[in-house]
C-alpha positions in Angstrom: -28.7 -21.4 71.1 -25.0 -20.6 72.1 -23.9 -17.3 72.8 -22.2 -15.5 70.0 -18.8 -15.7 71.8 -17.8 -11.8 70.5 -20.5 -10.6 73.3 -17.5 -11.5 75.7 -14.7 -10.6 73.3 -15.6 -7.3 72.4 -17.2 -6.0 75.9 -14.7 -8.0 78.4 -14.5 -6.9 82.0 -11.0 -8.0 82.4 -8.4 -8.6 80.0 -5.3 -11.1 80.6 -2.3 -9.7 78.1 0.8 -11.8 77.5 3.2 -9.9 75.0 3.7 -6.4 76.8 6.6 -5.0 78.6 8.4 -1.7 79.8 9.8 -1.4 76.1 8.1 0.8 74.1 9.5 -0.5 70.8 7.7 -3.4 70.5 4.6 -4.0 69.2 3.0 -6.0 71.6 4.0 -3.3 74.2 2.6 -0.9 71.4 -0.8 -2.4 71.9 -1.1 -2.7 75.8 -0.3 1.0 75.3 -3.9 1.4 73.4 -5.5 -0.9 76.0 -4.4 0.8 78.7 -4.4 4.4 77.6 -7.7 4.2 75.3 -10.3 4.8 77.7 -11.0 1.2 78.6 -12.2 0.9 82.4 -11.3 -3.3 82.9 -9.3 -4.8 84.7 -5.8 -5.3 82.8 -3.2 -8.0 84.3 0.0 -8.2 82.1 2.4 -11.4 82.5 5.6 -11.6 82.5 8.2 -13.5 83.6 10.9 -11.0 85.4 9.5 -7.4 85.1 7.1 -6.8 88.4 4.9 -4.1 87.2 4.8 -3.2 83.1 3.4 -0.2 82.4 2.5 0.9 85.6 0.6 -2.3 86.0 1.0 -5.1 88.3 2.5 -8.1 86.4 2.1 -11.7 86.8 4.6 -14.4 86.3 2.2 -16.5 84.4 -1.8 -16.6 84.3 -1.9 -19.8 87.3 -0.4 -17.1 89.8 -3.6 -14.9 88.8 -6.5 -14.3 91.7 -9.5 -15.3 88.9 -9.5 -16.4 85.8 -10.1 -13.3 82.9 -12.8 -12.5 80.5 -10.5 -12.6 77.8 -6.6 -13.4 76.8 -4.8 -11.1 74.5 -1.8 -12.7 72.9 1.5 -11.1 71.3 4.0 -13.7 71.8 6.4 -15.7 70.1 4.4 -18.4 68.2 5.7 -21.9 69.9 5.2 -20.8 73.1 1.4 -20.0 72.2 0.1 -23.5 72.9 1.4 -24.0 76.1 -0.3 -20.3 77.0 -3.2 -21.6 75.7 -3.2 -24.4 77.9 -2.8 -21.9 80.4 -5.8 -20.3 79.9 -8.1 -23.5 79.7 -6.6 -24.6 83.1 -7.4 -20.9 84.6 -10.8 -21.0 83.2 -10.5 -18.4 80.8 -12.5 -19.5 77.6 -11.9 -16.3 75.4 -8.7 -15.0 73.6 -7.3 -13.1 70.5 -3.9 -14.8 68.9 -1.9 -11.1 67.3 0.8 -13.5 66.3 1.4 -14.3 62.7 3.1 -17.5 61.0 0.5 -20.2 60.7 -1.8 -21.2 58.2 -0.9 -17.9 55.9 2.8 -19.7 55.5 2.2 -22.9 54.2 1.9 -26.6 55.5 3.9 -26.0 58.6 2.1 -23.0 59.5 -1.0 -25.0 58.7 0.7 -27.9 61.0 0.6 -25.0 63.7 -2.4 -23.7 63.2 -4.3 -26.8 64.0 -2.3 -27.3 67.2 -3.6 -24.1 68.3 -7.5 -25.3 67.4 -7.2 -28.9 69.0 -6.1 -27.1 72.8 -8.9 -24.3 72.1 -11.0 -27.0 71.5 -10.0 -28.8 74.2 -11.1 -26.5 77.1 -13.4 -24.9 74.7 -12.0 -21.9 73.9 -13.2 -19.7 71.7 -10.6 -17.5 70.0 -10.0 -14.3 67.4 -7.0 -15.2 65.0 -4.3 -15.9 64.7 -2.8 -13.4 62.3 -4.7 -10.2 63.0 -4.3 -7.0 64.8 -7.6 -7.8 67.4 -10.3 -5.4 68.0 -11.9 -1.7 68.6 -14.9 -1.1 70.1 -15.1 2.7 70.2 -18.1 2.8 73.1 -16.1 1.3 75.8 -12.6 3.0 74.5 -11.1 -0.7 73.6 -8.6 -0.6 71.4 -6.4 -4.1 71.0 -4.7 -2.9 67.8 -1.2 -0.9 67.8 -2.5 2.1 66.2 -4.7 4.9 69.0 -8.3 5.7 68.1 -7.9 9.3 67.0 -12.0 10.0 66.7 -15.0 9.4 68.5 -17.4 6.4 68.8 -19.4 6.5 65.6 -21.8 3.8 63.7 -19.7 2.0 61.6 -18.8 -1.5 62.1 -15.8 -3.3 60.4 -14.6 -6.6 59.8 -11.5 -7.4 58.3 -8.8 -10.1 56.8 -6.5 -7.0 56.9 -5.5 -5.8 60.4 -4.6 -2.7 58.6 -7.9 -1.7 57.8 -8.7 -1.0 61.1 -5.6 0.4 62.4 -3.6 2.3 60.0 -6.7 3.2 58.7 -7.9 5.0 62.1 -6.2 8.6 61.3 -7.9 8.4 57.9 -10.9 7.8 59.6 -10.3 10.9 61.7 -9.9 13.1 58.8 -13.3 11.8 57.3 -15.3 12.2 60.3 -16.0 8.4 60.1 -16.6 6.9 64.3 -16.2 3.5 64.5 -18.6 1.5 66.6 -16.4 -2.0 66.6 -13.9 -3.2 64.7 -12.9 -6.8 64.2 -9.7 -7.9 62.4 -10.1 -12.0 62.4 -6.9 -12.9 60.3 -6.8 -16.2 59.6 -10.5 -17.4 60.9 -8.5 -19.9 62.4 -11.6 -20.2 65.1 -14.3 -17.6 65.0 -15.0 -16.6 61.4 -16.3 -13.7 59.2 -19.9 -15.0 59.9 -19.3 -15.1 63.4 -18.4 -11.6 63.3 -20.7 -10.6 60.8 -23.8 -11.8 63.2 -22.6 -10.3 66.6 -22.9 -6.6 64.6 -26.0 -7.3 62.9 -27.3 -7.0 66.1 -25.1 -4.6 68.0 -27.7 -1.8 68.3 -24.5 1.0 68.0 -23.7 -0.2 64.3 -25.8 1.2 62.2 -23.5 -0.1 58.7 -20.9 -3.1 58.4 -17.9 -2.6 56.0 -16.5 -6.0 55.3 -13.2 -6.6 53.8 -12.8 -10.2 51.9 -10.2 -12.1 50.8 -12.2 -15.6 51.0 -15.4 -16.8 52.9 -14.7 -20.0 54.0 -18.4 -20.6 54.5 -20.5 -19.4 51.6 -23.7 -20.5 52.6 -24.1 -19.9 56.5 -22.8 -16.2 54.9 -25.1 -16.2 53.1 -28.0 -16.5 55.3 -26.6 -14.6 58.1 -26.0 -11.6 55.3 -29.9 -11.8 54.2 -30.8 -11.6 58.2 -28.9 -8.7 58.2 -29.5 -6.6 55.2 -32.9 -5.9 55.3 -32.5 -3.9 58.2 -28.8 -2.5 57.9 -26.9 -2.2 55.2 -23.6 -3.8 54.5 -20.7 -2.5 52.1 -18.0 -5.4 50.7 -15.1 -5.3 49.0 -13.3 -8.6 47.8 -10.2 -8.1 46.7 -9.1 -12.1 45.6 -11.2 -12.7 42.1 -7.8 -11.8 40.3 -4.8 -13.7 40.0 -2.7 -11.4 41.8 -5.4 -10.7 44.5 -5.7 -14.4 44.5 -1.9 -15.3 45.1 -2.0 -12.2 47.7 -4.5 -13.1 49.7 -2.9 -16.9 49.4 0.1 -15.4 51.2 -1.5 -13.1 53.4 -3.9 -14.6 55.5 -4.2 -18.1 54.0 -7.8 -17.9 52.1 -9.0 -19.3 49.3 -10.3 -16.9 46.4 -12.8 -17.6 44.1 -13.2 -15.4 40.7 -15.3 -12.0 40.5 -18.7 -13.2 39.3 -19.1 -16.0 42.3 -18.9 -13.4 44.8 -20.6 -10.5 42.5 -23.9 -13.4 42.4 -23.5 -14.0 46.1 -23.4 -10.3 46.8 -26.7 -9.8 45.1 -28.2 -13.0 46.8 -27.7 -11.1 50.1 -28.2 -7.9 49.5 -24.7 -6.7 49.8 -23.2 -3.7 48.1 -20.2 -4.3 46.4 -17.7 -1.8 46.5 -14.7 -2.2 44.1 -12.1 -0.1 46.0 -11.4 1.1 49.3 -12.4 4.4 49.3 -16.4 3.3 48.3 -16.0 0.8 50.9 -15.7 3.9 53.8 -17.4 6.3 52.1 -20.4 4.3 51.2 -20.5 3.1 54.7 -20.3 6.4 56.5 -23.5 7.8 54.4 -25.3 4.8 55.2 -24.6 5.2 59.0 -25.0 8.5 59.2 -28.0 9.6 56.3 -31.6 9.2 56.1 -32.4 6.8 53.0 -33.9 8.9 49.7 -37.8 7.9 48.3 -35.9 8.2 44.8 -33.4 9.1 43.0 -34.1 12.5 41.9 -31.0 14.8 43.3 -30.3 18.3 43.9 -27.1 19.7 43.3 -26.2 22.8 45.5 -22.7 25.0 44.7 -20.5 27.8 45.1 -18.5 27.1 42.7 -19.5 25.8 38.8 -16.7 23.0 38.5 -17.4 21.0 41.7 -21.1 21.5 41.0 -20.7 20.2 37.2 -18.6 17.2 38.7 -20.6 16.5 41.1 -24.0 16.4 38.7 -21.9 14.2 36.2 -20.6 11.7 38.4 -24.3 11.3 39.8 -26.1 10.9 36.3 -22.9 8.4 36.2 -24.1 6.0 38.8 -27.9 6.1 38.1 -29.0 8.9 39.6 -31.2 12.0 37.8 -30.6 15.6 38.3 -33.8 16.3 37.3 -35.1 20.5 36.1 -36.4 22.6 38.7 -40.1 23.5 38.0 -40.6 27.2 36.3 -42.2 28.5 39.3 -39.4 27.0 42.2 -36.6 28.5 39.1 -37.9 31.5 40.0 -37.9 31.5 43.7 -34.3 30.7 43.2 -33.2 33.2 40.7 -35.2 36.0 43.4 -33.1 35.2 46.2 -29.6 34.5 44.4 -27.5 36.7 42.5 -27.8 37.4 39.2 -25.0 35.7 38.0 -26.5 32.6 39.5 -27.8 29.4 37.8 -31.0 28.1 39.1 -32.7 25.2 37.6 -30.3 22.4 39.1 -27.3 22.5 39.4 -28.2 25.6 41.8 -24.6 27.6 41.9 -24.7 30.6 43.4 -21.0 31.5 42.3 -18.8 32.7 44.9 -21.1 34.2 47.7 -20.3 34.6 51.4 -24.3 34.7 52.6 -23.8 32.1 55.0 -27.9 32.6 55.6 -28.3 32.2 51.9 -26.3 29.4 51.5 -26.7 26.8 54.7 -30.2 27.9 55.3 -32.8 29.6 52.6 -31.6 27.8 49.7 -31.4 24.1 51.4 -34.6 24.1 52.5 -36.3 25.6 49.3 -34.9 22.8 47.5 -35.4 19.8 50.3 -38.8 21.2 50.9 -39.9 20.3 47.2 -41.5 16.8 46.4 -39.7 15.7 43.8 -36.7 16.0 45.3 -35.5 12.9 47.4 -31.8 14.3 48.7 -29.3 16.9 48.0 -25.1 17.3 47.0 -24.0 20.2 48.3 -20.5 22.0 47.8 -20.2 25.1 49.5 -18.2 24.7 52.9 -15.5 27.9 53.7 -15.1 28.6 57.4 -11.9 29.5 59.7 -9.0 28.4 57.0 -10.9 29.9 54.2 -10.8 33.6 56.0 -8.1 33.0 57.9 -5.8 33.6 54.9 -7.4 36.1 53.6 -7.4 37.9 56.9 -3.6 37.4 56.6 -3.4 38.9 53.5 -5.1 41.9 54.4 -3.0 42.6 57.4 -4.4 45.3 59.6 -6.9 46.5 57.5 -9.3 43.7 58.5 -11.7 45.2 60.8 -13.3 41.6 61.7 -12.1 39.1 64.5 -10.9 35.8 63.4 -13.1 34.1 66.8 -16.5 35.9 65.2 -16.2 34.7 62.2 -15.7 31.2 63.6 -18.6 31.6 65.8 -20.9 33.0 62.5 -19.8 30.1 60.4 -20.4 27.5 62.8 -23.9 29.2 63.7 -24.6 28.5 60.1 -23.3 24.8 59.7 -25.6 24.6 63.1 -28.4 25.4 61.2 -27.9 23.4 57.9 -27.1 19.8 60.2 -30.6 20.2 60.8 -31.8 19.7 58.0 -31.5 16.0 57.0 -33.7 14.9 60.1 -36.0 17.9 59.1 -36.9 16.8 55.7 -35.9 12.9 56.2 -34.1 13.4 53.4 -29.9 12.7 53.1 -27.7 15.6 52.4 -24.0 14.8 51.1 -20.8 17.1 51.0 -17.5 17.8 49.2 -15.0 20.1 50.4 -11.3 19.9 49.5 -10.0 21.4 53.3 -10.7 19.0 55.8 -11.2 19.0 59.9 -8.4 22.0 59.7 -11.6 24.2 58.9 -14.2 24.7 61.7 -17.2 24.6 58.9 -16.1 21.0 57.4 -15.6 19.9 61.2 -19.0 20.7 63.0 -20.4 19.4 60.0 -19.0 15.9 60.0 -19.3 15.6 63.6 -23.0 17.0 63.0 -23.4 13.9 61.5 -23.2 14.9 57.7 -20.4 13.5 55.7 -18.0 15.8 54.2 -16.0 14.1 51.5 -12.8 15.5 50.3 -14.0 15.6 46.3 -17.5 15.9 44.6 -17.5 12.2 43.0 -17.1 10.5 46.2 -19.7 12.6 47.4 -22.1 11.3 44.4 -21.2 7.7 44.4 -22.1 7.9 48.1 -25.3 9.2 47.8 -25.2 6.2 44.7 -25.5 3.9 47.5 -27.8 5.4 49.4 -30.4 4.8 46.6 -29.0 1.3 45.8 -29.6 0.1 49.6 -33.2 1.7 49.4 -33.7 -0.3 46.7 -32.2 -3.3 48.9 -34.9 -2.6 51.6 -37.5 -2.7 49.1 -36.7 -6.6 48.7 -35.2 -5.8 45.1 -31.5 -7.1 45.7 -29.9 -4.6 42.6 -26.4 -4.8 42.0 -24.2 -2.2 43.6 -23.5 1.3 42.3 -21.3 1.3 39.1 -21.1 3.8 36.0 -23.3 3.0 33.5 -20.1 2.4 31.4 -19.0 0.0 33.3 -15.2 1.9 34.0 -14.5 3.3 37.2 -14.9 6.9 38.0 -12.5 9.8 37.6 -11.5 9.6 41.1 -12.6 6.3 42.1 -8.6 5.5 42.9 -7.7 8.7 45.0 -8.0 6.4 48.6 -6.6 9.7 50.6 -8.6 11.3 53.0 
């Protein structure tokens, strides 16, 4: 069996780039900038026909005046000069590339004309290639970053693949802010060559990518997705959104990247075939993916519901009893071990909210592991985080009359999130978060990077933990449909996409 030609794309040893200069406006210059500045330890040779170094870098005036031929091409150059490059490459012996450049098949019969000119030379000196019309790749490990927008977090366990180059590179800050580490990213644009399936198999067995988030506008080949999906699923998860069974998403992705849509309950049936969750924007699409890379998997779907604060806790309960999950009564006995140890303006039999309390002990510690420690509990939702931004203001407020360091309170806080990141491997049981501060607070930042989601409201939290259930469910050979309300309308917040 052939190699899966993404082993060389995404883990080259040397990359040949055509497209970058000394001018830092452009994009293709924009994107050697990541390559080179990303953390990626290759060999880099940029051509280019006049400038002698770009970048810092030696140039070459074309690939033939090259030493040896490189693992892999990276092109960001005017369209009709592409086939000649390509012919380039064949001749050198390089047998890998990604095509940036846009205007082929996504523009009509000429671009389709184009397009097929680029496939006959690849397949001529068999070349396997990424594109065209797509941004390239990420893979966080080896700090390779093809796309115009820097990495702003570290390696994680997620794995995307994309129609939209924007969802994995504008996206990247927004991942920051959620706490959300990419393993590798794939933007394949047109599919031109190397498909969705291709991609699809190289990170079902990339040992990093613990969850794949796929972003659809067509599969061109239903069946061999199909059976590469049911490889795959039984052993990690995979989140999709499809965005073309409308007749505006249709015409959109017509125009965007070329593919052909097909209506909403074709890919909803082949979804469930292959044990795919479906997420129906793309906020699920992250969120659900995170929790799955990062959380253990819950027996059932009994819930705890842990808060400060009665709103987020009520929100937070509602939204799970939306999407299938139970809430279920505390036992008399563990309702009192509660109300013993929590104030008496507390409530106890689940929701536990504890009301405004600052007893970090209380809160990230005792309380947690009452509640995972009991059978008939199977995960938790916890809203509750206040660290250095929280006490910061008020220590502003209070001017001088603060007796109490800002820097000890930072180092007590994060003590306590050090503590309660225990906890899922402890219990083997997942533990989900809201907070509306983000990474700005110490407490919501050594928890993500603890490997606990924080989301920034309490129904994203729930429809996460949603998923966690559904893909249990998935493992158990039952193929359900993803999480949705029961009403069958999206949830209060299902739309808010910001981070």
């Amino acid at each position: 069996m052939k190699a899966n030609p993404l082993q060389t794309i995404m883990n080259p040893e040397s990359i040949v780039y055509l497209g970058g200069s000394n001018d830092l406006q452009t994009m293709g210059t924009a994107q050697l900038i990541n390559i080179v500045k990303g953390g990626y330890k290759g060999k880099i040779y940029p051509i280019h026909r006049k400038e002698k170094t770009v970048l810092g870098l030696t140039a070459y005036r074309n690939i033939t005046s090259m030493d040896k031929p490189a693992d892999l091409a990276v092109i960001v150059i005017p369209g009709k000069a592409i086939p000649g490059v390509l012919e380039e490459c064949g001749k050198a012996g390089i047998r890998h590339a990604i095509i940036i450049t846009a205007g082929y098949g996504e523009i009509g019969r000429e671009g389709k004309r184009l397009q097929q000119e680029l496939i006959d030379v690849a397949h001529k000196y068999d070349i396997r290639f990424l594109g065209p019309n797509c941004m390239g790749i990420v893979n966080g490990p080896i700090g390779l970053n093809t796309t115009w927008f820097p990495t702003k977090y570290r390696a994680g366990h997620v794995g995307i693949i994309s129609q939209s180059g924007s969802y994995v590179t504008q996206t990247l800050t927004y991942f920051e802010k959620l706490g959300l580490g990419i393993s590798q990213a794939i933007s394949v644009g047109n599919q031109a060559d190397i498909d969705m399936v291709d991609c699809l198999a190289y990170l079902g067995e990339d040992d990093q990518t613990r969850s794949i988030a796929l972003y659809i506008e067509g599969i061109k080949k239903p069946a061999a997705f199909l059976k590469t999906a049911r490889k795959i699923t039984p052993q990690k998860p995979i989140v999709a959104m499809y965005v073309g069974g409308t007749e505006a998403g249709a015409r959109a992705c017509a125009s965007h990247t070329g593919s052909m849509a097909g209506p909403n309950k074709l890919y909803d049936g082949l979804f469930h075939q292959a044990g795919i969750l479906r997420a129906r924007n793309i906020t699920d699409l992250f969120d659900w993916s995170l929790a799955l890379a990062q959380q253990p998997l819950p027996k059932g779907n009994n819930i705890a519901v842990l808060t400060n604060s009665g709103g987020p806790g009520s929100s937070m309960a509602d939204e799970a009893d939306n999407y299938g999950l139970k809430i279920p009564l505390f036992a008399p006995d563990t309702q009192e071990k509660i109300k013993a140890m929590t104030p008496f303006t507390a409530a106890y039999v689940n929701p536990v909210d504890v009301t405004m309390n600052y007893d970090l002990d209380l809160i990230y510690k005792k309380l947690p592991e009452l509640i995972l420690n009991l059978r008939q509990i199977d995960g938790m939702l916890f809203y509750g985080i206040f660290g250095t931004i929280h006490f910061q203001d008020k220590m502003t407020l209070a001017g001088n009359h603060s007796d109490t360091p800002l820097d000890l309170l930072e180092k007590t806080t994060e003590k306590a999130c050090n503590e309660f990141i225990k906890l899922p491997e402890k219990f083997k049981k997942p533990i989900l978060c809201a907070c509306f501060s983000g990474r700005e607070d110490n407490s919501v930042a050594r928890i993500q990077d603890g490997g606990i989601p924080v989301y920034p409201t309490p129904g994203r939290a729930a429809r996460a933990m949603a998923a966690l259930w559904e893909y249990k469910k998935i493992k158990g050979h039952r193929f359900p449909r993803s999480p949705s309300r029961k009403t069958g309308s999206p949830g209060d917040d299902a739309g808010n996409t910001g981070p």
